[in-house]
N, C-alpha and C positions, 0 to 999 in steps of 0.2 A: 119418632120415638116409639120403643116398644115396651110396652109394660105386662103387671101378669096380673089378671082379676082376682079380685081378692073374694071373691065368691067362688066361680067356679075352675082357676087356676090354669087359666086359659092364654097363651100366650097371646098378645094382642097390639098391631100395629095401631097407631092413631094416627087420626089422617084430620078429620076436622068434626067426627062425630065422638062425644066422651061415653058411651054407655057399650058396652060390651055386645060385640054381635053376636055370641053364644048364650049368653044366659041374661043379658039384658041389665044388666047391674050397671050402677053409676063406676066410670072408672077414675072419677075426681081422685080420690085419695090414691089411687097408685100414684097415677099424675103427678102431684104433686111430690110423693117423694123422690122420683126419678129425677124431679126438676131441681130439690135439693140437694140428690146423690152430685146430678151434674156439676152445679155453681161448685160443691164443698171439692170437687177434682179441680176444677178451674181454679179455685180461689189457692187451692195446696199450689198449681203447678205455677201461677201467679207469684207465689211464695220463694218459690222453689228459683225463678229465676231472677227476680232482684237481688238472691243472695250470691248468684254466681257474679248477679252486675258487681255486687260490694266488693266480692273477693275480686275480680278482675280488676276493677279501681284501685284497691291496693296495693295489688302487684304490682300494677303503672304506676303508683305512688311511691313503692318502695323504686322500681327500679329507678324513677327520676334523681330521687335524695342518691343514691349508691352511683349514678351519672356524676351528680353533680361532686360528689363528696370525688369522686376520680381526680373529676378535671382542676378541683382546687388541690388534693394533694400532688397530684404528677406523680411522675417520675416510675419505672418500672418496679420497684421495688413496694415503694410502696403503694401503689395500686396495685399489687399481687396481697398483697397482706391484709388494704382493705374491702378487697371484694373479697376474701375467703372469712373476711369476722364479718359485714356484711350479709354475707350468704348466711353464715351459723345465727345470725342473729334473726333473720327472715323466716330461717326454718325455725326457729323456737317460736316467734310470732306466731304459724300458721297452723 
């Protein structure tokens, strides 16, 4: 992890010593926020991907009912009629 001292603005790798090897200052408090910059990235891109799981589960959700709605009505006609209100109706959901 690199951080920058807050004393003398010293760019600074951490390795297993916390005090700055240019000017000696404690580098606790950069530390620390670096470590909360991280988690609040993780925690968005965390975010970020359960909403693709919901919408992806929807879409398998819509497409099953718009299956099943096929194979109960038949016939060419009308499964051309209701995949295209289907369809309008998915895009106005989404």
């Amino acid at each position: 992890m690199t951080v920058i001292c807050d004393y003398c603005e010293s760019v600074v790798e951490i390795t297993g010593n916390h005090n700055c090897p240019f000017c000696g200052a404690t580098l606790r408090e950069p530390i620390l926020r670096e470590a909360q910059r991280v988690r609040a990235e993780q925690d968005e891109l965390e975010k970020k991907l359960e909403l693709k799981q919901k919408e992806r589960e929807q879409q398998e959700e819509n497409e099953r009912i718009l299956d099943f709605a096929l194979s109960v009505l038949g016939g060419s006609t009308g499964r051309s009629l209701l995949r295209r209100a289907a369809k309008n109706a998915i895009k106005k959901n989404l």
